[in-house]
C-alpha positions in Angstrom: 113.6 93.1 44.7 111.7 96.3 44.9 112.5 99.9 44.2 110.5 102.9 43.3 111.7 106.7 42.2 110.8 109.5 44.3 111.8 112.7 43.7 111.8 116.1 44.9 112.2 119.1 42.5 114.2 118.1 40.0 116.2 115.7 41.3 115.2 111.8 41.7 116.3 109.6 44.2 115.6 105.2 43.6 114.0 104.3 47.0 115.0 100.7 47.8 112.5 98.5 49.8 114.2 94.9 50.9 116.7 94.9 48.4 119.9 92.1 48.5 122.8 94.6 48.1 125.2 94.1 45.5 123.9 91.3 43.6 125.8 92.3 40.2 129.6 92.0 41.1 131.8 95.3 40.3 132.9 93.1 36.8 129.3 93.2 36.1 128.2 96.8 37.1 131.2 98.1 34.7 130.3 95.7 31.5 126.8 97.2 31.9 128.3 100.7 32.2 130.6 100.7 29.5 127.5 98.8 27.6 125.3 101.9 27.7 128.0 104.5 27.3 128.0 103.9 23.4 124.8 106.0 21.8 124.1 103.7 19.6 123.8 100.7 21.7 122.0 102.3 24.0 119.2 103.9 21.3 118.7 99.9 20.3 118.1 99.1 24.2 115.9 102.0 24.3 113.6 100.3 21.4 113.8 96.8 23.1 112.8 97.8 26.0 110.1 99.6 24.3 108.2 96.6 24.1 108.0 93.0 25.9 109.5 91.4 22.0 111.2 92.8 19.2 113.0 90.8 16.1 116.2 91.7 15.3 114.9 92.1 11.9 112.6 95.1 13.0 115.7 96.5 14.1 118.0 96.1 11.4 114.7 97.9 9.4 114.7 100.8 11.9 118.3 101.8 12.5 120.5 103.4 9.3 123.4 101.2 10.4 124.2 97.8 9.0 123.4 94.5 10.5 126.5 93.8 11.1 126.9 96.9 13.2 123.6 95.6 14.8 124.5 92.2 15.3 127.6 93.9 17.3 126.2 96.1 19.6 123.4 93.4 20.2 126.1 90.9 21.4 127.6 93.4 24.1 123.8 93.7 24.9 124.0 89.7 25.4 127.2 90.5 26.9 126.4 92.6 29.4 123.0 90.7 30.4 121.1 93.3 29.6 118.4 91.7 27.1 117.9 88.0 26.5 117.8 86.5 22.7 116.0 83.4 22.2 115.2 82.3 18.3 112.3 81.1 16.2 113.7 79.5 13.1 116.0 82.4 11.8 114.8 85.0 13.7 116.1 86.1 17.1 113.6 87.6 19.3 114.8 90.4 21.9 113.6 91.2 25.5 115.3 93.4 27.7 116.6 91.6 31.1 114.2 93.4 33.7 115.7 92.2 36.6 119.5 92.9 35.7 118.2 96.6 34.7 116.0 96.9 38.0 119.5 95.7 40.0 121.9 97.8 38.1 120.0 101.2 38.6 119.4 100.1 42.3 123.3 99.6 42.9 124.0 102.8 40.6 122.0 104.8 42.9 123.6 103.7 46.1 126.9 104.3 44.6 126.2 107.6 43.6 123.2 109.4 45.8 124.2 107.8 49.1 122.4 109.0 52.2 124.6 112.0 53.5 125.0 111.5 57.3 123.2 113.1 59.9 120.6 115.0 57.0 117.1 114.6 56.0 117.1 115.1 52.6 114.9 118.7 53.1 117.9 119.6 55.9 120.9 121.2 53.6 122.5 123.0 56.6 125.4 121.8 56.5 126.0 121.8 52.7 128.8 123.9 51.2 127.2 125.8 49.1 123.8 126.8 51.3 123.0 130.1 51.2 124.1 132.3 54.1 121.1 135.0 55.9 121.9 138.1 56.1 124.5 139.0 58.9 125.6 135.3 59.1 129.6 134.2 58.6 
C-alpha cells in the first residue's frame, strides 16, 4: 500500500496509488476512532510513534498519570491494533503499527474528502458557496 499527502492551500488531500480498499472492516475503523478520540491516549501514541521503540517504563516516567492509567490506555492501543507490544524480561517494548495507521488514514480520507463529481479540485463552480461576479444571479 502506498499513499502520499498533497495539498493545496491549506487543505490536504491523502493521494492513494494501488491501494486494496477497505482493508480494516467498519468494526475496526470505529475501535481506531474511538481509540484516538481520548487526549490522553492519543498524546502516548503520539510519543510511540515518535520513535521506532519505546519502553513502557519511559512512558510511565514521562506522563503525570499513573501506570495503571497507562497500562489502560496502552491496552485499547493493543486493542485497536494500533502499536504492537512485545517484552524483554519485564519490560514491554512499544512500536506503533505502521501499516494499520497508513490503512486507517487512507480509508478516513476516502470516507471523508471523496472526489466530488464532475470537478477538478481547482474547478469550484458549482460549489454553494462560490463567489458570484458582479452582475451574476
Amino acid at each position: 500500500m502506498s499513499g502520499r499527502l498533497s495539498g493545496r492551500g491549506e487543505g490536504y488531500r491523502l493521494t492513494c496509488m494501488n491501494v486494496e480498499e477497505n482493508r480494516l472492516s467498519p468494526p475496526q475503523l470505529l475501535k481506531i476512532t474511538k481509540a484516538l478520540a481520548d487526549p490522553q491516549r492519543f498524546a502516548i501514541l503520539e510519543r510511540i510513534a515518535a520513535e521506532p521503540e519505546v519502553a513502557c517504563k519511559q512512558l510511565v516516567a514521562e506522563f503525570p498519570i499513573t501506570q495503571a492509567t497507562i497500562s489502560h490506555h496502552l491496552k485499547e492501543l493493543v486493542a485497536a491494533d494500533l502499536i504492537a507490544s512485545r517484552r524483554i524480561g519485564q519490560c514491554a517494548m512499544l512500536s506503533r503499527r505502521e501499516d494499520i495507521l497508513s490503512d486507517y488514514l487512507m480509508q478516513l480520507s476516502g470516507k471523508l474528502l471523496p472526489p466530488i463529481n464532475g470537478q477538478s479540485d481547482t474547478d469550484h463552480s458549482g460549489d454553494a458557496c462560490s463567489e458570484k461576479q458582479p452582475g451574476e444571479r
